[in-house]
C-alpha positions in Angstrom: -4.8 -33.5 -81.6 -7.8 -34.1 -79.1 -6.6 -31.2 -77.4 -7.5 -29.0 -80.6 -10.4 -31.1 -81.2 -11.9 -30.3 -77.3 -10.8 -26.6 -77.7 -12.8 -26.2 -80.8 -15.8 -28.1 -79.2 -15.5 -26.1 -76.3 -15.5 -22.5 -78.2 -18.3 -23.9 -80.2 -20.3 -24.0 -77.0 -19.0 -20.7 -75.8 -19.8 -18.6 -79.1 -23.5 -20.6 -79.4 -24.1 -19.3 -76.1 -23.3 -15.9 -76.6 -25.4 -15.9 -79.9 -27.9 -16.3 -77.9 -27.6 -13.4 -75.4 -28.3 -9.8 -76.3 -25.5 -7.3 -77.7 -25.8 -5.4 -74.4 -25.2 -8.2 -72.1 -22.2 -10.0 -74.5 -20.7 -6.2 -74.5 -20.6 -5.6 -71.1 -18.8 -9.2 -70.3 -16.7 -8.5 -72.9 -15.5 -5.6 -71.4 -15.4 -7.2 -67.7 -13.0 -9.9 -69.3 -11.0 -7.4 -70.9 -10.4 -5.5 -68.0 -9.7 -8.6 -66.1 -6.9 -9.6 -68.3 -5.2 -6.3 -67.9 -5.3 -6.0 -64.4 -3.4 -9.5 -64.9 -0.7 -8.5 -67.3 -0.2 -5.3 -65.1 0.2 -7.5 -62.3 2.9 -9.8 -63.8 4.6 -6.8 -66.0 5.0 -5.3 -62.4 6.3 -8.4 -61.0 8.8 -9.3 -63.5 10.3 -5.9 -63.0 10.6 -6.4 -59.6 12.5 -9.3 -60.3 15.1 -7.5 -61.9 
């Protein structure tokens, strides 16, 4: 239960931040996260195959 209650905290603290950003800036590391976690899942989609 502290576990929730430190991950709520935490993206308390992450979303207050951002607030206070401009829409261009929160945009553009949006999209360098989101292109982040797809070069990951490509990465282990290819190596899971290869495992076959």
């Amino acid at each position: 239960m502290i576990i929730l209650v430190a991950a709520f905290l935490l993206f308390g603290v992450v979303i207050g931040a951002a607030a206070q950003l401009p829409v261009s800036v929160s945009m553009v590391a949006g999209a360098v996260i989101a292109a982040w976690l797809l070069g990951f899942a490509v990465r282990e989609h290819h190596s899971r195959r290869a495992e076959r």
